[in-house]
Backbone as a ProteinNet text record, in pm:
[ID]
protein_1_A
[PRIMARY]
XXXXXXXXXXXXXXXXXXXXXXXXXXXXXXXXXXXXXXXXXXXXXXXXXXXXXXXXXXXXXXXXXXXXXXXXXXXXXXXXXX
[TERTIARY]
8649.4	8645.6	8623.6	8526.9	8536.8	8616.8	8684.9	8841.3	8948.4	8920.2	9031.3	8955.7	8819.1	8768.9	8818.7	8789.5	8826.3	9001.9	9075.2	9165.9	9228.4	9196.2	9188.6	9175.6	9019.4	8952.3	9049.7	9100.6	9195.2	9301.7	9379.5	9522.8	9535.9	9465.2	9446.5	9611.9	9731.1	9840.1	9919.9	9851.8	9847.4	9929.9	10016	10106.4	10158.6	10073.9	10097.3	9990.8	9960.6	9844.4	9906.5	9930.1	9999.5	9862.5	9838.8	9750.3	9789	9756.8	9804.4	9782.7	9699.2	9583.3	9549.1	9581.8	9518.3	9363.9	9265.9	9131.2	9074.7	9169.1	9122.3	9153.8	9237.5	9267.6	9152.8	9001.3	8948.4	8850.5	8854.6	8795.1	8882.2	9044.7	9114.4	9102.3	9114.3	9099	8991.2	8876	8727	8753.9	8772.2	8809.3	8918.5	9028.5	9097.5	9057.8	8937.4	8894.5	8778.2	8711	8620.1	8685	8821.8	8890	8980.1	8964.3	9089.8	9217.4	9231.9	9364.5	9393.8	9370.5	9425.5	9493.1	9596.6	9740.3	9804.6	9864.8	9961.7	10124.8	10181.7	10292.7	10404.3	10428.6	10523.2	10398.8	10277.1	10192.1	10160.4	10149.1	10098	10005.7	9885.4	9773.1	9822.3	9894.6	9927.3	9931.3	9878.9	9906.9	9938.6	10093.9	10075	10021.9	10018.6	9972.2	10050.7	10102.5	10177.2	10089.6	10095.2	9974.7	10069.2	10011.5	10039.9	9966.9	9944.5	9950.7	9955.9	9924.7	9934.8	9845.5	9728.4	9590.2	9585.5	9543.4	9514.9	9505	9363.8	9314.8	9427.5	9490.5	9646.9	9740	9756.4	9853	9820.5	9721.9	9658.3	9681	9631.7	9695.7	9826.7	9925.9	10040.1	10052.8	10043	10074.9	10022.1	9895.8	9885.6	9937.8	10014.3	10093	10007.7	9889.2	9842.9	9846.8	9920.3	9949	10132.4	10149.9	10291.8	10402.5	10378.5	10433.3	10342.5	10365.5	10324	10448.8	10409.9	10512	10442	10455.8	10411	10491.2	10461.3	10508.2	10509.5	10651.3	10639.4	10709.5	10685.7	10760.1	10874.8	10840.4	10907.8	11018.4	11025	11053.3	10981.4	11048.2	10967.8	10985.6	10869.3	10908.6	10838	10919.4	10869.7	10890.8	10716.2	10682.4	10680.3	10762.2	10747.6	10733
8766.9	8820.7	8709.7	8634.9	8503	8450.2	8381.6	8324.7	8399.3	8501.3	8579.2	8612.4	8600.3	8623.9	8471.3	8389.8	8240.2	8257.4	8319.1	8255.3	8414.3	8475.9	8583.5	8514.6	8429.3	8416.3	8287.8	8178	8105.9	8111.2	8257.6	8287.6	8458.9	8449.3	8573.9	8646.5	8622.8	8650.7	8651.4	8646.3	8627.5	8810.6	8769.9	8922.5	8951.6	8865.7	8876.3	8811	8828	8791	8802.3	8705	8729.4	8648.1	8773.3	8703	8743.7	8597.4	8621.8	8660.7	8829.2	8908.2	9013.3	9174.4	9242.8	9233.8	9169.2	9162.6	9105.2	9047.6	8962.7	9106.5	9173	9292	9352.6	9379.7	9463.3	9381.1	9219	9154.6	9147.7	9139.9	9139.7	9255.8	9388.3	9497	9490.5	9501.1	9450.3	9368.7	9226.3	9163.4	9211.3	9247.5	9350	9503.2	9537.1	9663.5	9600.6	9454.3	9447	9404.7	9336.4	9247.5	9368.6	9492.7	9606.1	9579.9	9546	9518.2	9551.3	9721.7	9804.4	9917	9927	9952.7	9989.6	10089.2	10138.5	10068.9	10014.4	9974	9987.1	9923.6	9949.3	10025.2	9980.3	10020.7	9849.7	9814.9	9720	9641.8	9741.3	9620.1	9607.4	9641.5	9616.8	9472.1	9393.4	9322.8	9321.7	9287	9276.9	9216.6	9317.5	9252.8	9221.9	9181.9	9121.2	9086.8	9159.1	9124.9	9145.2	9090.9	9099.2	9160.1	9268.1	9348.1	9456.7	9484.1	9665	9741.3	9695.5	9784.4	9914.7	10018.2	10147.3	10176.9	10124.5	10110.5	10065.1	9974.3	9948.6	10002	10059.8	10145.8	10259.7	10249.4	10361.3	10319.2	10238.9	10135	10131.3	10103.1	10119	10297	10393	10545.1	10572.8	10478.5	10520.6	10436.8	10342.9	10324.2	10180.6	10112.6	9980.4	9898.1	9893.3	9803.3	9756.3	9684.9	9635.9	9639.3	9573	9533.5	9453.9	9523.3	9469.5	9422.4	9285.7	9263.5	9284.7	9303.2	9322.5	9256.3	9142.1	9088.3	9234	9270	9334.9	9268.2	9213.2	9140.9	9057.1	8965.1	8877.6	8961.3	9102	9146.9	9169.5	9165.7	9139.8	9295	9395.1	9493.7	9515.2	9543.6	9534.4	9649.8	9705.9	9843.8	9828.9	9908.1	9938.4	10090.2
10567.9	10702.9	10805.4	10741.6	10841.7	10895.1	10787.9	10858.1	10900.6	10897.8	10982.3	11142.2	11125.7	11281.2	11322.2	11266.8	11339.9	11370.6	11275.1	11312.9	11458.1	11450.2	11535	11709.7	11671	11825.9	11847.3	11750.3	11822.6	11822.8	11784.7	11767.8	11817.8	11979.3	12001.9	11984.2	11979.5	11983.1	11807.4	11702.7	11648.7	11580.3	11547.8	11491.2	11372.8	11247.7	11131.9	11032.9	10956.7	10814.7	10701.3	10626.2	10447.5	10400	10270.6	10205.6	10071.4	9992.5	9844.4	9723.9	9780.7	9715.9	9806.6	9703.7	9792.1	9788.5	9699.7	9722.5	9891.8	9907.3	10072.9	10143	10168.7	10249.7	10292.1	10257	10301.5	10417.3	10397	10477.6	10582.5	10565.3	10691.4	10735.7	10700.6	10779.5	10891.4	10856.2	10864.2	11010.5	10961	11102.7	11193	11187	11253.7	11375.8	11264.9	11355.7	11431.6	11435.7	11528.3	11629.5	11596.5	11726.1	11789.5	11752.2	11824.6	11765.1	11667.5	11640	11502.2	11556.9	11426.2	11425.1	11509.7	11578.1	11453.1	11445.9	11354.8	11383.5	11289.2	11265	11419.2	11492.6	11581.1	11745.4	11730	11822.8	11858.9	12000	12044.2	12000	11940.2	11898.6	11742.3	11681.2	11570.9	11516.7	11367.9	11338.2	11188.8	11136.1	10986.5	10904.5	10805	10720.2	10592.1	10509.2	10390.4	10314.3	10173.8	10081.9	9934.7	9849.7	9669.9	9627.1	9525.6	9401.1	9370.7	9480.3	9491.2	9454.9	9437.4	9429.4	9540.8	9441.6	9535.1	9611.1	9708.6	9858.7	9942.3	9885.6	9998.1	9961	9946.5	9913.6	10006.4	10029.8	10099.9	10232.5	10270.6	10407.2	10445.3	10328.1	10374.2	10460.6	10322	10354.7	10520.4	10540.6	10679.9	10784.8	10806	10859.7	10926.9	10847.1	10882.5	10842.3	10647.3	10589.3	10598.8	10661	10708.2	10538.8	10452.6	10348.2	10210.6	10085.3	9981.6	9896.3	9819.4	9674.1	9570	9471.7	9319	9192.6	9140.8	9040.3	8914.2	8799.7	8731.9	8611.3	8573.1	8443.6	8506	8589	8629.7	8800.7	8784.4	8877.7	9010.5	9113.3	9294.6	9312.2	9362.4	9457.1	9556.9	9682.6	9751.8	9817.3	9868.8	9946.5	10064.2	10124.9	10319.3	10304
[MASK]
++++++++++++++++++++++++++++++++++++++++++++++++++++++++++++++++++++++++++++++++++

């Protein structure tokens, strides 16, 4: 959550987050809803997010319309959820 508040307060314009794990996701959410910038997909304060593995809780994020895009390695295959 830290480094996403840092990079938040010096990238106030900042309109995207990939992280290479959904375990980081709940710290970006986290920093997201203190900075207001937890805007549903195609809403102004919106910022994506792009994450790997597809754990439950995001999945759940996606369905509500705050998780932008996940990939999931499956035996060498890429899929990717919008």
């Amino acid at each position: 959550m830290a480094t996403t508040k840092n990079f938040l307060e010096t990238n106030p314009d900042l309109d995207v987050i990939f992280t290479c794990t959904d375990a980081l996701v709940p710290g970006i959410v986290a920093a997201l809803k203190e900075a207001g910038k937890t805007g549903k997909v195609g809403e102004e304060n919106h910022v994506g997010i792009y994450s790997v593995d597809g754990a439950g809780e995001v999945l759940k994020l996606i369905e509500d319309g705050r998780l932008t895009e996940l990939s999931h390695n499956i035996r060498s295959s890429l899929v990717l959820i919008r």
